[in-house]
C-alpha positions in Angstrom: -48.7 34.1 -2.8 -48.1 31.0 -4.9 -46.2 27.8 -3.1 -44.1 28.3 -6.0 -43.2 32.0 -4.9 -42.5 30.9 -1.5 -40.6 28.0 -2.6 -38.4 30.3 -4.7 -38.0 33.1 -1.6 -37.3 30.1 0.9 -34.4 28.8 -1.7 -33.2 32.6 -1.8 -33.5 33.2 1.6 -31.3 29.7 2.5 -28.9 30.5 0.3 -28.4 33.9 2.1 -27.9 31.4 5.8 -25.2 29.4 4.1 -23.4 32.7 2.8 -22.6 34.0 6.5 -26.0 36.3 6.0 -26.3 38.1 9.9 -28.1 40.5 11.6 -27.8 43.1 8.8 -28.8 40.6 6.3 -31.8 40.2 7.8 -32.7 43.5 8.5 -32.3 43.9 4.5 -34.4 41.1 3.7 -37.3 42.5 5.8 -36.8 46.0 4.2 -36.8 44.6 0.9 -40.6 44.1 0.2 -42.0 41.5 -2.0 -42.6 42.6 -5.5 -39.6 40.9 -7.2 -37.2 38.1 -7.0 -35.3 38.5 -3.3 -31.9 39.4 -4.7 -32.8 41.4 -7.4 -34.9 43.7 -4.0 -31.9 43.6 -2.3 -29.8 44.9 -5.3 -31.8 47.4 -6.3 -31.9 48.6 -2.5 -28.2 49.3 -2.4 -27.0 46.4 -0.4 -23.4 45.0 -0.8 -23.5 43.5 -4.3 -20.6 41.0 -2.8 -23.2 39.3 -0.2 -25.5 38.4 -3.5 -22.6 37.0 -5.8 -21.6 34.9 -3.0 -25.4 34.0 -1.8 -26.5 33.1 -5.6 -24.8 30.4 -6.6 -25.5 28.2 -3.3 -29.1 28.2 -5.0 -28.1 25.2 -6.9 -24.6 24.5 -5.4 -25.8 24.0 -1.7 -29.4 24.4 -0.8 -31.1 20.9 -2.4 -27.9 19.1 -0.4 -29.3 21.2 2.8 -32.8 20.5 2.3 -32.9 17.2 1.4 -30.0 16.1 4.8 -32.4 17.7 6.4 -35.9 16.4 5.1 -34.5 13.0 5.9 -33.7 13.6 9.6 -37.2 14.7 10.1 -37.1 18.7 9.2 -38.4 21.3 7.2 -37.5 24.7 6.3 -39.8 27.6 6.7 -40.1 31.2 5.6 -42.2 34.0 7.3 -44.5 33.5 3.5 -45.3 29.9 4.7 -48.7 29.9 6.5 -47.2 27.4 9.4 -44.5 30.3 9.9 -45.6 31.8 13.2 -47.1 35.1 12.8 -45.9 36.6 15.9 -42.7 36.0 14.7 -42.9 37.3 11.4 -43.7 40.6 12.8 -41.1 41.4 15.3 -38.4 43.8 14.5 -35.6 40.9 13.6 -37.2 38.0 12.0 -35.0 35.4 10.9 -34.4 34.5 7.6 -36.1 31.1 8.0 -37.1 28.7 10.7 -35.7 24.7 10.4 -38.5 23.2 12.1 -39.0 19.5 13.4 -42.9 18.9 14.7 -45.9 20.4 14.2 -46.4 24.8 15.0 -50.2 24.7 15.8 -51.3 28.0 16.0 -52.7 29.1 19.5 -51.5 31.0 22.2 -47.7 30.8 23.6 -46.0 31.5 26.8 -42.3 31.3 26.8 -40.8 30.2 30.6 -37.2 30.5 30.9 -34.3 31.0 33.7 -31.0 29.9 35.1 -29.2 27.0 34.3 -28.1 26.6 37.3 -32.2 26.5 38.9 -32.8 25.1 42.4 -35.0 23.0 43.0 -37.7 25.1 44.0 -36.9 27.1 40.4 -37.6 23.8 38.7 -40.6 22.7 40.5 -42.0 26.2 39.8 -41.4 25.6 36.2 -42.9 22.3 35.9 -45.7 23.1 37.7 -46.4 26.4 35.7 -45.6 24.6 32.3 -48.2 21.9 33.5 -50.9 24.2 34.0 -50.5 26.4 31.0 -50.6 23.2 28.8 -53.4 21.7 30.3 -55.6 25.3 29.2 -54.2 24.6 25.6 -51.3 27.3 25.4 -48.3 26.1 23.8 -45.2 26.3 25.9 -42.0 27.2 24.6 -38.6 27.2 25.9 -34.8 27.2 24.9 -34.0 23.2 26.1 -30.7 24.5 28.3 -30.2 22.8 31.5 -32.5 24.0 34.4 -35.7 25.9 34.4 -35.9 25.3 30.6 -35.7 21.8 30.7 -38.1 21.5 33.7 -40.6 23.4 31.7 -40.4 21.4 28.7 -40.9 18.4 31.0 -44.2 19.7 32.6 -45.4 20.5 29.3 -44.9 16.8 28.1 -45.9 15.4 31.2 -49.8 16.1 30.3 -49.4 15.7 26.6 -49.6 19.2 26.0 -47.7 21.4 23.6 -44.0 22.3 24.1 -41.5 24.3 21.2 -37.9 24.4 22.3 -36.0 27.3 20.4 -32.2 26.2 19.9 -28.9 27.8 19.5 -27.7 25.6 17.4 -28.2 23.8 13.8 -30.9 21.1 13.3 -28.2 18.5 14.1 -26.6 19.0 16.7 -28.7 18.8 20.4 -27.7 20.9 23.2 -26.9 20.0 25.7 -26.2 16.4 24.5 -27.8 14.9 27.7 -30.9 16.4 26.8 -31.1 14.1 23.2 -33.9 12.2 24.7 -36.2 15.1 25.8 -35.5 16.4 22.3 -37.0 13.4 20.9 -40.0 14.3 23.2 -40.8 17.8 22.3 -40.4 16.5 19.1 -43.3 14.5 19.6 -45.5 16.8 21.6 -44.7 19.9 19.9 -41.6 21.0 17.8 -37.6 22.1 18.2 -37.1 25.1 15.6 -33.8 26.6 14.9 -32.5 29.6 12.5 -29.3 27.8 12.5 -27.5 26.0 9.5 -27.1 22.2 10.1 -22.9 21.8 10.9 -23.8 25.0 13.2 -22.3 24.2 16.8 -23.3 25.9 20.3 -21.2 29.6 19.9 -21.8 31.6 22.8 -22.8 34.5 20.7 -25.7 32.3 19.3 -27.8 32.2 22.7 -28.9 35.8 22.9 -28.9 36.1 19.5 -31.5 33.3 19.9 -33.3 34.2 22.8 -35.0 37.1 20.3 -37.1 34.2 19.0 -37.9 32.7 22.3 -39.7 36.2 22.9 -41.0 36.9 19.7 -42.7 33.8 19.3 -44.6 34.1 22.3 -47.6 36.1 23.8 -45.8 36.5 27.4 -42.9 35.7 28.7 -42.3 33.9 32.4 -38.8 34.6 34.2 -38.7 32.3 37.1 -34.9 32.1 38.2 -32.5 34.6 36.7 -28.9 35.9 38.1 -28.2 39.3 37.5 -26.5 39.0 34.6 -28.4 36.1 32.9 -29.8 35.5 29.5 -33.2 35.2 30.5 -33.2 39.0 31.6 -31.8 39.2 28.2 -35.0 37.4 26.9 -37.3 39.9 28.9 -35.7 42.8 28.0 -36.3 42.1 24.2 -40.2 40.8 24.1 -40.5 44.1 26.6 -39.3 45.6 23.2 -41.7 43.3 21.0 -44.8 44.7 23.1 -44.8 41.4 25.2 -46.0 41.1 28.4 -43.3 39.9 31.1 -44.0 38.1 34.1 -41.5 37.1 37.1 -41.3 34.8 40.0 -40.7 36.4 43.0 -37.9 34.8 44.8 -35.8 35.0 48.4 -33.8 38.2 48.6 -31.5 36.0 50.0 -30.9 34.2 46.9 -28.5 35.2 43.5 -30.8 33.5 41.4 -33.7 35.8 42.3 -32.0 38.9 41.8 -33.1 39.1 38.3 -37.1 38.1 39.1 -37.0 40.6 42.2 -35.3 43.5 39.5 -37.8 42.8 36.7 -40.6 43.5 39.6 -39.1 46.6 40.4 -39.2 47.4 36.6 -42.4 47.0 36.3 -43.1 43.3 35.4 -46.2 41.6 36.3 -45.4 39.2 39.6 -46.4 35.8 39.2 -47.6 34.1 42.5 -50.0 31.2 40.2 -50.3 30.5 36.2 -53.9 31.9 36.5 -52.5 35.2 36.6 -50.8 34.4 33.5 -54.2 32.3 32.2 -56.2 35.5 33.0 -54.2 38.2 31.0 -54.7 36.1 27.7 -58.0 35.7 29.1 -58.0 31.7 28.6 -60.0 29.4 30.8 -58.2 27.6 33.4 -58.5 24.0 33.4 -59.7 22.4 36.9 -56.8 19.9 37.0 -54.6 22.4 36.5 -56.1 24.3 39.5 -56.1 21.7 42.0 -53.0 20.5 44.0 -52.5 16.6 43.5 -52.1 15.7 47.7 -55.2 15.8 49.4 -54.0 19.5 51.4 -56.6 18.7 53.9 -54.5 16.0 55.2 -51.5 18.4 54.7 -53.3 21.0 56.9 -53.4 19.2 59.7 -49.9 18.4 59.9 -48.4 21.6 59.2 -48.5 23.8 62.7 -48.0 27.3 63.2 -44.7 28.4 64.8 -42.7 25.3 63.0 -40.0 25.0 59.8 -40.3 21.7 58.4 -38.9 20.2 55.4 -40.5 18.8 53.0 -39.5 15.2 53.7 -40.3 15.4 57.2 -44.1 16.6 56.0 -44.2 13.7 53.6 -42.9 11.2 56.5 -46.3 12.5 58.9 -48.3 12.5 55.7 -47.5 8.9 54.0 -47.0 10.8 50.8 -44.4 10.6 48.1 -42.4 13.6 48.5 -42.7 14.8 44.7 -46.6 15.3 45.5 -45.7 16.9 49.0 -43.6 19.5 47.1 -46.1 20.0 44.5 -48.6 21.1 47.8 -46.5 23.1 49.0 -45.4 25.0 46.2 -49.2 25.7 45.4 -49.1 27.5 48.8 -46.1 29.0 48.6 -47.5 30.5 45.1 -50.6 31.7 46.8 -48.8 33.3 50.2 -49.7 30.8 52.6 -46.2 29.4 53.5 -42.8 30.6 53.1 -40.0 28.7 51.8 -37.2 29.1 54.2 -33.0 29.7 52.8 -32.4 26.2 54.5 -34.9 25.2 52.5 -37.6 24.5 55.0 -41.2 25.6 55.0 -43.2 27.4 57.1 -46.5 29.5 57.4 -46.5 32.6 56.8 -47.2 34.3 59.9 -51.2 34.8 60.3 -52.5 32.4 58.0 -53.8 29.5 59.5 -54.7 26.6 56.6 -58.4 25.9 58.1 -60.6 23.3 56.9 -58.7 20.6 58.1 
């Protein structure tokens, strides 16, 4: 298709955002086919001559302000005809009309991590560590930027230069959660922030599962690490289950809300998660070394962890002379492979029968 065409169809399509287009909108758009002009499809298809007359004139009443407000902040729009468009994307049941993107979409493969807001500690940790692996084997992750697990994995993913989209709920201008304005800036630069949104569009609550659609179309797998029972991230598995995607889940304490929605999706059926090569391994790409190998020397940890014990994991740090970040990273590789339990005081301990020989 000639730039032209899909400079033409992307001016169309815009024009239907800025009248109000919705759900229906875009289910007529992708019904509409592509051998003519996009309104005169949609007109000939029966839809509501009123959306048209309203969507028409924006073509040169609206849409050049809208592009070029947004050119100069740094964006672009995009349109599943543009080759950058993400293909996955394009061929999930609800594509949206367009994409504003800010960054670069390399094409690869994607896992989208996502969970509660409200994550404890362990539930970020977990994230960081899986979005550090993942981008250090070359696969793009991709997130929604909220508070919690999302932000954690967005941070692991630009902690080793690797590849990080964040999916928003909002327009182009207008970061949420505001405290998270400079991590924006850094996905930005180690990846890209992509919204269907209008610019002037602020955070609705509606807007966040309509969103989370994207977050697991986009992707080749999705990762649930911390969820409620009712959260949006069940929300987010539920739909790529839809989309054919494969849905992985932390397993958490059965003595904490926020795994109740991991611990249900395993139930379901979803593929348990205890270390990112089991996610590595389905999309059959090479694990990175680094990403394999804990950053404490766990010999020295061996030692000091004894059977029969709960420690915490400042107290482990303290017998260690270790920073307690790189402690935590230790024992959350073990906890990920079995070998200690994480306690509901938050303690650690072994897992009864394992013994951590070689030290």
């Amino acid at each position: 298709m000639a730039v032209a065409t899909n400079r033409g169809q992307a001016h169309e399509r815009l024009a239907l955002l800025l009248a109000g287009g919705g759900s229906r909108c875009r289910r007529w758009v992708a019904e509409a086919g592509a051998d003519q002009p996009l309104f005169d499809r949609l007109l000939a298809r029966g839809v509501p001559p009123a959306l048209v007359r309203s969507a028409r004139p924006l073509i040169t009443a609206e849409v050049p302000g809208v592009l070029d407000r947004v050119e100069r902040a740094g964006w672009r729009w995009i349109v599943p005809a543009d080759d950058e468009f993400p293909d996955l994307l394009a061929a999930t049941a609800d594509p949206p009309l367009g994409l504003f993107v800010r960054g670069r979409l390399e094409s690869g493969r994607r896992v989208t991590v996502v969970g509660s807001r409200r994550a404890t500690a362990y539930g970020r940790q977990v994230a960081r560590l899986l979005a550090e692996a993942l981008a250090r084997a070359g696969v793009v992750v991709v997130s929604g930027m909220a508070r919690g697990v999302d932000a954690a994995a967005h941070e692991g993913a630009v902690a080793c230069t690797g590849e990080t989209w964040a999916v928003w709920g909002t327009g182009p201008d207008r970061v949420y959660p505001p405290e998270h304005r400079r991590l924006a800036e850094d996905i930005a630069g180690h990846g890209a922030l992509l919204t269907e949104y209008p610019p002037g569009t602020p955070p609705r609550k509606h807007h966040f599962p309509e969103r989370n659609r994207l977050l697991a179309g986009v992707a080749d797998a999705v990762v649930v690490v911390e969820a409620a029972a009712r959260s949006g991230a069940l929300v987010t598995a539920r739909l790529a289950v839809d989309e054919g995607r494969e849905v992985f889940a932390v397993p958490g304490s059965i003595f904490s809300d926020l795994s109740i929605g991991p611990n249900t999706l395993l139930r379901l059926g979803a593929r348990p998660l205890l270390n990112p090569n089991d996610v590595l391994q389905l999309l059959e790409i090479p694990s990175r070394p680094a990403a394999e190998q804990p950053v404490v020397g766990g010999d020295a940890l061996r030692r000091l962890l004894k059977a029969g014990e709960t420690v915490t994991a400042d107290e482990l740090a303290a017998r260690a002379d270790r920073p307690v970040a790189e402690v935590l990273q230790q024992l959350l590789q073990w906890e990920l492979e079995g070998l200690v339990r994480r306690q509901p005081d938050g303690r650690y301990s072994l897992v009864r029968g394992i013994h951590l020989a070689g030290g």
